[in-house]
C-alpha positions as a Markdown table, in Angstrom:
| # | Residue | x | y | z |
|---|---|---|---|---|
| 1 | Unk | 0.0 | 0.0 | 0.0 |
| 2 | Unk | 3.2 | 2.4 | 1.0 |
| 3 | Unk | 4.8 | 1.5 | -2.1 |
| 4 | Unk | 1.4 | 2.2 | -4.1 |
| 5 | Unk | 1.0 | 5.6 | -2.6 |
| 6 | Unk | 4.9 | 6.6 | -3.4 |
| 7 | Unk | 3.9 | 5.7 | -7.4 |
| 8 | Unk | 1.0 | 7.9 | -7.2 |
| 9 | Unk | 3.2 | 10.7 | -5.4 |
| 10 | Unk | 5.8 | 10.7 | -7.7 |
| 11 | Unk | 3.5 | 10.2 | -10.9 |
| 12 | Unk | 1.8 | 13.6 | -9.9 |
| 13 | Unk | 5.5 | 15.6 | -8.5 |
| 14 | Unk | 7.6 | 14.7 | -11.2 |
| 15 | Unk | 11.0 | 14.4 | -9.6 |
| 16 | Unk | 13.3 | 17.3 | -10.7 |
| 17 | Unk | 17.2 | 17.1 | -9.7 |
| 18 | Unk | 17.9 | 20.2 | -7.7 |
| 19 | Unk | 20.2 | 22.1 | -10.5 |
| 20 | Unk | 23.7 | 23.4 | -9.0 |
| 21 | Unk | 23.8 | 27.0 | -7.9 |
| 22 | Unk | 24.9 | 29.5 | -10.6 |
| 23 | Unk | 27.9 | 31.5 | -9.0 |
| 24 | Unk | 27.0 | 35.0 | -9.0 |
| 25 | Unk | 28.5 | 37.3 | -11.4 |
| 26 | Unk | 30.2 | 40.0 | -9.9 |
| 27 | Unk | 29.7 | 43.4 | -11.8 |
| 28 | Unk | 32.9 | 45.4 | -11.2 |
| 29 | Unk | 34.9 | 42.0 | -11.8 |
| 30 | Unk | 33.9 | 42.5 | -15.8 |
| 31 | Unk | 33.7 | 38.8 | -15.4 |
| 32 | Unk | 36.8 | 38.1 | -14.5 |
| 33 | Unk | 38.0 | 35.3 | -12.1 |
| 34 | Unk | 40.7 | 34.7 | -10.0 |
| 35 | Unk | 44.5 | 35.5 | -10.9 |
| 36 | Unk | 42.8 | 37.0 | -14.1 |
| 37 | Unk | 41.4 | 39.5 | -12.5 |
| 38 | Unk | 44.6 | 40.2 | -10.2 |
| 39 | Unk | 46.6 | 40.2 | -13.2 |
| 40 | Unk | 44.5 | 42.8 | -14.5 |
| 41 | Unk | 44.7 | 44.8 | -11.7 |
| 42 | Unk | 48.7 | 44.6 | -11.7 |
| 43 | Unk | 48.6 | 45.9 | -15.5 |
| 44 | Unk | 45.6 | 48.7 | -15.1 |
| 45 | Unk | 46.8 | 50.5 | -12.0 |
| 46 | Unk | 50.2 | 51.8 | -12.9 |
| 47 | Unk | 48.8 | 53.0 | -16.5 |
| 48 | Unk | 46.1 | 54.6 | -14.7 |
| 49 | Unk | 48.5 | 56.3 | -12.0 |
| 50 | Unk | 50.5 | 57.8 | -14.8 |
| 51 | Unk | 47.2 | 58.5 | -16.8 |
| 52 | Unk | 46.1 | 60.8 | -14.0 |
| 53 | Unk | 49.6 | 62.1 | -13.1 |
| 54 | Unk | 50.7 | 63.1 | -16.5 |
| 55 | Unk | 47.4 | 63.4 | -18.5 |
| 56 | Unk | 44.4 | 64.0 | -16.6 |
| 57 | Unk | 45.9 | 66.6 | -13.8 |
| 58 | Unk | 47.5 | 68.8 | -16.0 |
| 59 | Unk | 44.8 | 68.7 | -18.4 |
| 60 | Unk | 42.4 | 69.8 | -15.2 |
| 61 | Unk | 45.1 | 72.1 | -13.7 |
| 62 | Unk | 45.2 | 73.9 | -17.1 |
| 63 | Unk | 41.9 | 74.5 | -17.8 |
| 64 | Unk | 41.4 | 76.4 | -13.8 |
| 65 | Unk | 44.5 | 78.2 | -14.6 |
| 66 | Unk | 42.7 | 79.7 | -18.0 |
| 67 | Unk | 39.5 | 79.5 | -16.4 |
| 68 | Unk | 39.1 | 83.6 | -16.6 |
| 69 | Unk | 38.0 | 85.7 | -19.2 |
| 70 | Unk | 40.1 | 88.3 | -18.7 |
| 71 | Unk | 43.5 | 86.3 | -19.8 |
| 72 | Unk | 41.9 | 85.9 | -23.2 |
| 73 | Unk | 40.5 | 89.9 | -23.7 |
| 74 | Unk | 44.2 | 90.5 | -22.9 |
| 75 | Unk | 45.6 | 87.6 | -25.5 |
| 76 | Unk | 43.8 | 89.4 | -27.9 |
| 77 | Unk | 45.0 | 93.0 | -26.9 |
| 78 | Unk | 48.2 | 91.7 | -27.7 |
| 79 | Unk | 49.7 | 92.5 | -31.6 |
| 80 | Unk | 52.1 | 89.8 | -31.2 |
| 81 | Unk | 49.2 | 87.3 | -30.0 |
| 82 | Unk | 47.3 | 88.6 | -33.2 |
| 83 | Unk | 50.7 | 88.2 | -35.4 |
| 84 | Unk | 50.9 | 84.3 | -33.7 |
| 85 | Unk | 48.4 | 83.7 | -35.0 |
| 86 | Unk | 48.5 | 84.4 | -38.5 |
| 87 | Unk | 51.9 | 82.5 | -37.9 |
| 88 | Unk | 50.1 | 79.6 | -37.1 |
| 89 | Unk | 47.6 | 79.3 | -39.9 |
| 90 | Unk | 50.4 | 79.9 | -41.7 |
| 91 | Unk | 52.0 | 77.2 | -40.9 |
| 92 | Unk | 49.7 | 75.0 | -41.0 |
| 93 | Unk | 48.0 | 75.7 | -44.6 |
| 94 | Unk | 51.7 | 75.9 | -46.2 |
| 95 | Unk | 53.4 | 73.3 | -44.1 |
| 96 | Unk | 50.5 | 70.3 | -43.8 |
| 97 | Unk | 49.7 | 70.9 | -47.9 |
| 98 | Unk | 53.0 | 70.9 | -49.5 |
| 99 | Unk | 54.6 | 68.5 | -46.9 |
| 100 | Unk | 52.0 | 65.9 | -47.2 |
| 101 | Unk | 51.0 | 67.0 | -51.8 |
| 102 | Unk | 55.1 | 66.3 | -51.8 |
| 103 | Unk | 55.0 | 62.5 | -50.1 |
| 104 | Unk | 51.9 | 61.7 | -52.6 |
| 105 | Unk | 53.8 | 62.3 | -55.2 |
| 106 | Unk | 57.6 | 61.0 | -53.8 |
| 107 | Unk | 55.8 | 57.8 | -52.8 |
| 108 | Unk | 55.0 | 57.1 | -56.4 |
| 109 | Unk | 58.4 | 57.6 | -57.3 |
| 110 | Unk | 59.9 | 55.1 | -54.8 |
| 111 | Unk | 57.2 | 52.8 | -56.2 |
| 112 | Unk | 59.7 | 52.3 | -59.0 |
| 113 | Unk | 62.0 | 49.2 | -59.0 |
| 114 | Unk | 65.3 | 48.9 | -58.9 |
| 115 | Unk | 68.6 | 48.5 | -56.3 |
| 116 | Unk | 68.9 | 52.2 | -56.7 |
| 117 | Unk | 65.5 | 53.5 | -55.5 |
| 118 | Unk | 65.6 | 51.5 | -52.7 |
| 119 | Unk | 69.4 | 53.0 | -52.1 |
| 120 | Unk | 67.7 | 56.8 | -52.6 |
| 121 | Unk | 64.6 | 55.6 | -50.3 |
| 122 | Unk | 66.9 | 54.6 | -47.0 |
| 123 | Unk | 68.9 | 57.9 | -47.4 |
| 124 | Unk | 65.6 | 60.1 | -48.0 |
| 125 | Unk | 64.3 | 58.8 | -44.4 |
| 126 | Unk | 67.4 | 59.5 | -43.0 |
| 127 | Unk | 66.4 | 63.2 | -41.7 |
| 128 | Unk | 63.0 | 61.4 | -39.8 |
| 129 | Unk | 65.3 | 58.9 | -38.2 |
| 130 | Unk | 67.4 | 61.7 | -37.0 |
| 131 | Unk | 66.7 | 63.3 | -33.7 |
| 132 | Unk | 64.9 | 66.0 | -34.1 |
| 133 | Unk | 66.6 | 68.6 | -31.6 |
| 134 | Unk | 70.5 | 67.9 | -33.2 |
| 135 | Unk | 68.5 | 68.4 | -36.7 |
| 136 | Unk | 66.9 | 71.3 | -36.0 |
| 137 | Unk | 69.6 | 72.8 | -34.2 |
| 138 | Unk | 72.2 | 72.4 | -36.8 |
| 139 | Unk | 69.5 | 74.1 | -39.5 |
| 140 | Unk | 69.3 | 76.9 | -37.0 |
| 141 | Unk | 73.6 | 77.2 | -36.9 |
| 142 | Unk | 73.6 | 76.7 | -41.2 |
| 143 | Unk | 70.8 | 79.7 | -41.2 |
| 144 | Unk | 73.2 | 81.8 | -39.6 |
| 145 | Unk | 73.5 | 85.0 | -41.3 |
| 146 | Unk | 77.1 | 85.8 | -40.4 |
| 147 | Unk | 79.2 | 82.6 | -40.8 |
| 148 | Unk | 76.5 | 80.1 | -41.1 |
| 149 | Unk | 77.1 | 77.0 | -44.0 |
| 150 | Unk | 74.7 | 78.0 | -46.6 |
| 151 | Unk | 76.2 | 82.0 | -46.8 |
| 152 | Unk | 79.4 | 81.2 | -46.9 |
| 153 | Unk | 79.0 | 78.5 | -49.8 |
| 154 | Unk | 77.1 | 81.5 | -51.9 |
| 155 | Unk | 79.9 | 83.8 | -51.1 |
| 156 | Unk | 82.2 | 81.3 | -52.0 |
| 157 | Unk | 80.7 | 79.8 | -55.0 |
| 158 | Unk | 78.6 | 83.2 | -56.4 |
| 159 | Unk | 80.5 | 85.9 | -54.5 |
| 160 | Unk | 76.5 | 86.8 | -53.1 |
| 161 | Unk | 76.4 | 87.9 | -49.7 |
| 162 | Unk | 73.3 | 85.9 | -48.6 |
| 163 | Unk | 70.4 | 87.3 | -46.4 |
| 164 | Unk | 69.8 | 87.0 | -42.7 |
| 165 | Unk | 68.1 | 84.4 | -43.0 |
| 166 | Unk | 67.2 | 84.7 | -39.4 |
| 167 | Unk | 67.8 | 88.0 | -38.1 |
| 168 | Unk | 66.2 | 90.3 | -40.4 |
| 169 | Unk | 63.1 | 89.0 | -41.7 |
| 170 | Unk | 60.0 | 87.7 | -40.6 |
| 171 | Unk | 59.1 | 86.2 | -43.4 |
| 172 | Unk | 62.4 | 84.7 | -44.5 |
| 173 | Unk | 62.7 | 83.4 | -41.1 |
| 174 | Unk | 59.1 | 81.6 | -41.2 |
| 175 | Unk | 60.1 | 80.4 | -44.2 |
| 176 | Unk | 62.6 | 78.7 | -43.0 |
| 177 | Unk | 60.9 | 77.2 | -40.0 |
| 178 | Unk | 58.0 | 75.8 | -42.6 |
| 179 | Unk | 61.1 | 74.1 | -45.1 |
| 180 | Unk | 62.8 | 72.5 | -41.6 |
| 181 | Unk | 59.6 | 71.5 | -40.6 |
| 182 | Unk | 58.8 | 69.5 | -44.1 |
| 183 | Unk | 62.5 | 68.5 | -44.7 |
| 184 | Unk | 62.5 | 66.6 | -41.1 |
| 185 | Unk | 58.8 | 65.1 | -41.5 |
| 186 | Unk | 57.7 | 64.8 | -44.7 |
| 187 | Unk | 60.1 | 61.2 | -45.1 |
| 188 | Unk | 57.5 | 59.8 | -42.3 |
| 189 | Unk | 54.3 | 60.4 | -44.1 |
| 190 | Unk | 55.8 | 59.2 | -47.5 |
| 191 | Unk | 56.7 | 55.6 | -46.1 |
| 192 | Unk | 52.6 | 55.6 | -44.8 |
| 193 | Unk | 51.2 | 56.4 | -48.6 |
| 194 | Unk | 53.7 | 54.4 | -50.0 |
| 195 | Unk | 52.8 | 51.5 | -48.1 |
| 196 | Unk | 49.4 | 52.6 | -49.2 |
| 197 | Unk | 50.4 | 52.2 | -52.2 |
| 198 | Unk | 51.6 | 49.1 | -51.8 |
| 199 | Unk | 48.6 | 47.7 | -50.9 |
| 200 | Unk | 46.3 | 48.6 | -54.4 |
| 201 | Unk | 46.1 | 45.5 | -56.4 |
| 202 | Unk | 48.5 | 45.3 | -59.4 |
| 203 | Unk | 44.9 | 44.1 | -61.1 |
| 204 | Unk | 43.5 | 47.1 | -61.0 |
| 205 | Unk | 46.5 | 48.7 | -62.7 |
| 206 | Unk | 46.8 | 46.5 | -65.7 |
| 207 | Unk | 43.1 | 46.8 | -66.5 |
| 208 | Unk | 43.7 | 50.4 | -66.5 |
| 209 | Unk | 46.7 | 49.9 | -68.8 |
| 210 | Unk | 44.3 | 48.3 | -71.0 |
| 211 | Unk | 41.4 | 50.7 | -71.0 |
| 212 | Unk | 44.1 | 53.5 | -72.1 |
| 213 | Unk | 44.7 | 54.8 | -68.5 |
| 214 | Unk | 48.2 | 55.4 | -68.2 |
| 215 | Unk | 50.1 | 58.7 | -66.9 |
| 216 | Unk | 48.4 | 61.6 | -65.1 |
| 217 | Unk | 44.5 | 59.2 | -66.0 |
| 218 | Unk | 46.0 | 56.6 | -64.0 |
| 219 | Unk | 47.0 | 58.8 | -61.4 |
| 220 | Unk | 43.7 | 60.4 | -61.2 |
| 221 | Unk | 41.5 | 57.7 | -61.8 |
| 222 | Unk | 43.0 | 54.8 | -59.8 |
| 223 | Unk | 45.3 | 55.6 | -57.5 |
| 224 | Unk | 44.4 | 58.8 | -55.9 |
| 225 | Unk | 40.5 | 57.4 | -55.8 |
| 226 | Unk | 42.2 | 54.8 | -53.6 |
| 227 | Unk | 44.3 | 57.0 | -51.5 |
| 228 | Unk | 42.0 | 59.5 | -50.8 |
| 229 | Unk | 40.9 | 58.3 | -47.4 |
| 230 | Unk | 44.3 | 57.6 | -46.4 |
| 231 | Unk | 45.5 | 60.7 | -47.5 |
| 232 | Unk | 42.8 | 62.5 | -45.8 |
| 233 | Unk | 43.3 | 60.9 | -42.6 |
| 234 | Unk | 47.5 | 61.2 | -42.8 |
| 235 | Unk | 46.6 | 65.0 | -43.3 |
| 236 | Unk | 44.2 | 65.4 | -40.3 |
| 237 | Unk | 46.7 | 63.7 | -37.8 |
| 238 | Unk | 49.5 | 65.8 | -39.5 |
| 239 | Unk | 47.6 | 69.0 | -38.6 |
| 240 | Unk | 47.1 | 67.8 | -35.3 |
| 241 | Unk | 50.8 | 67.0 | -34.5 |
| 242 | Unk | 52.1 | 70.3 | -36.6 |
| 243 | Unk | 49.7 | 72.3 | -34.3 |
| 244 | Unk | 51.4 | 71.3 | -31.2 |
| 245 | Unk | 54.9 | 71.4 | -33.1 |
| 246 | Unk | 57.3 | 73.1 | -30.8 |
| 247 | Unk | 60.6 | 72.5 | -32.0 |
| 248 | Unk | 61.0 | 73.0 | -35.1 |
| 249 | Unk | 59.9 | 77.1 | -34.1 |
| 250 | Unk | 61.8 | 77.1 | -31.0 |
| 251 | Unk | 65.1 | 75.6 | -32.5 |
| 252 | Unk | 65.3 | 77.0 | -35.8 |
| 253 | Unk | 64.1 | 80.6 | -35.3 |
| 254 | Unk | 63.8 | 80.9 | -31.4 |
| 255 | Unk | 60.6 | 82.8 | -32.0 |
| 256 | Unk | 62.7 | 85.9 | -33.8 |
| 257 | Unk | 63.0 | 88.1 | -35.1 |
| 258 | Unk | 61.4 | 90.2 | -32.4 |
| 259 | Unk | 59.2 | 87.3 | -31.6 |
| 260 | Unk | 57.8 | 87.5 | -35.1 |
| 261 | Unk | 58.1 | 84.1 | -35.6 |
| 262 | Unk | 56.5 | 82.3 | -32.9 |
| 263 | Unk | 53.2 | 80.2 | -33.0 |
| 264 | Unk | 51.1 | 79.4 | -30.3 |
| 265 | Unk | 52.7 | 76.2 | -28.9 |
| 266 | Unk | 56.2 | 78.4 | -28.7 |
| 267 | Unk | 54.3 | 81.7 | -27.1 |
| 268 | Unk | 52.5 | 79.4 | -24.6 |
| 269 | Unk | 56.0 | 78.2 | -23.7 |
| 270 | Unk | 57.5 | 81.9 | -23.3 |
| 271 | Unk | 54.4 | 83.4 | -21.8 |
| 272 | Unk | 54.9 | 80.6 | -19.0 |
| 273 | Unk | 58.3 | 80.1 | -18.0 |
| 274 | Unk | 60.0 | 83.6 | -19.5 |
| 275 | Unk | 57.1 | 86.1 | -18.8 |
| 276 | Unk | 56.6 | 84.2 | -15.7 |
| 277 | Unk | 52.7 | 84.0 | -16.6 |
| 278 | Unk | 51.4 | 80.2 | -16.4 |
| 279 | Unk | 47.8 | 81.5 | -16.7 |
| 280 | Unk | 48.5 | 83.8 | -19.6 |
| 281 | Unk | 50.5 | 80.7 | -21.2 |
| 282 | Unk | 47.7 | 78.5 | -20.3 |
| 283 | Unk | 45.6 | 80.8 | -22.2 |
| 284 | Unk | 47.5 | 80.9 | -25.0 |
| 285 | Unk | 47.5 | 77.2 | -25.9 |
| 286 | Unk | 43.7 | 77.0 | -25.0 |
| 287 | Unk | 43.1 | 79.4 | -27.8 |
| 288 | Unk | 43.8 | 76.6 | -30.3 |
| 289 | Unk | 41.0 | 74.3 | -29.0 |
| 290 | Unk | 38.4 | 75.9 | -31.9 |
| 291 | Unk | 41.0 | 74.3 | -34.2 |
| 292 | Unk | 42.0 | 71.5 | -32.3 |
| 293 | Unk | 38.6 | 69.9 | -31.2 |
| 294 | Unk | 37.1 | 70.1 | -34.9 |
| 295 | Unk | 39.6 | 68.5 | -36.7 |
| 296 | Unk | 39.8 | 65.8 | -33.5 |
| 297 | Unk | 35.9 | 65.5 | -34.3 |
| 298 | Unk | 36.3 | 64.7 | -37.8 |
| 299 | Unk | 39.4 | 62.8 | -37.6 |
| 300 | Unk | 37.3 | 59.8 | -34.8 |
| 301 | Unk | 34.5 | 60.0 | -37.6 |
| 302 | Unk | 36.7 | 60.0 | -40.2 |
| 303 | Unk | 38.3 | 56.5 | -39.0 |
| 304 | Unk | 35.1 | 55.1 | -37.6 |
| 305 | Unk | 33.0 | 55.8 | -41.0 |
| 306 | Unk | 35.9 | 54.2 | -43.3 |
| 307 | Unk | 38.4 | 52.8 | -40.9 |
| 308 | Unk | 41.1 | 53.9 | -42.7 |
| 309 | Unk | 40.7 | 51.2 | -46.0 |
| 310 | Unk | 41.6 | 51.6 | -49.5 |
């Protein structure tokens, strides 16, 4: 009868195994378990440490030190503000465009075989492998008006006194800050579109040889289609880095003459330490930021809309 009654029990309660409890998942672990997450611990906290020290407390200290209006009504008082700048579009329009038109077209030239190119290639990088300080201080010492390199060899070679290349002109000496500028980075962006280059199937060219593209049509109608987001994106990072570009200003020109030279990430720099103004320095280099965040804007869409393929 016992056993007849168990049947009927277990005919109407089904028995169901008691399932193992599911450990808990623990949020602010990200999933992580054990010596994983110690091991992420051990690799996150020093990066953040120097993320706050170096990154995030200057960033914050800067922007309460330029935190008044005042310091920027006075920036703007300022002729040599207003002449920095015009010295900084300057050298951004002249120095981004012909630097980064002139490793378009030197990458197709190394695109060319033979021993040789690849000889002229390895010495054409040479001046990006360089340090840059040594470079740019050596420029500075061959710009010298007096006894400097390149007016002695015109005196020598022509009999031509040569200019001050530094000392008396504004414009002369600009010029010369824009041509060190290219000279020393313009190997660095080539070796990126070359590789870009690189990277366009040979297909494509040969049914363009056979449709009767060759020459500038090429050009125009294969490769630089192919390049363009690259090129765009090379140029948006190389305005970002030329924008903050200190040394080729400071050691070239020193600012002269009669600060006529500087740009804004040199002024900040003088404003700060030499006019003993951190707030007016501060200011200085804030003033960029309607440049700066824009192009940051559509540089992060830029990559995220195309990711950077040909």
């Amino acid at each position: 009868m016992a056993d007849v009654q168990a049947l009927r029990t277990t005919e109407a309660f089904p028995f169901r195994p008691v399932s193992a409890a599911k450990p808990r998942r623990t949020v602010w672990r990200f999933g992580l378990q054990g010596s994983e997450f110690t091991w992420a611990i051990a690799f996150l906290v020093p990066y953040a440490a120097l993320f706050l020290a170096f990154v995030a407390y200057p960033v914050v200290y800067g922007l309460w030190l330029g935190r008044e209006p005042a310091l920027y009504a006075e920036l703007i008082s300022e002729p040599i503000y207003q002449r920095t700048v015009v010295n900084t579009i300057l050298y951004l329009g002249i120095g981004v465009n012909l630097k980064m038109f002139g490793a378009l077209m030197l990458s197709g030239f190394f695109m060319r075989r033979g021993w040789w190119v690849k000889g002229l290639l390895l010495i054409y990088v040479l001046p990006w492998a360089v340090p840059a300080l040594p470079s740019f201080i050596s420029i500075h010492w061959m710009l010298n008006g007096q006894w400097g390199l390149i007016n002695n060899a015109l005196y020598n070679f022509f009999g031509v006194d040569g200019p001050g290349w530094l000392e008396t002109s504004r414009w002369l000496a600009l010029g010369s800050v824009i041509a060190s500028h290219i000279w020393k980075w313009m190997p660095f962006w080539t070796v990126i579109l070359l590789a870009g280059r690189m990277a366009i199937p040979q297909e494509l060219y040969e049914a363009a040889d056979m449709d009767g593209a060759t020459g500038v049509k090429r050009f125009t109608h294969v490769t630089f289609p192919l390049l363009a987001n690259l090129y765009l994106v090379c140029t948006l990072l190389s305005t970002l880095f030329t924008l903050g570009d200190f040394n080729s200003v400071y050691f070239v020109s020193g600012g002269g003459p009669a600060l006529s030279t500087h740009v804004l990430a040199t002024l900040g720099i003088r404003d700060a330490f030499e006019v003993a103004r951190p707030d007016l320095g501060v200011a200085v280099v804030m003033s960029a930021l309607p440049l700066m965040i824009p192009l940051v804007i559509l540089l992060m869409r830029k990559l995220h809309t195309t990711e950077v393929q040909l």
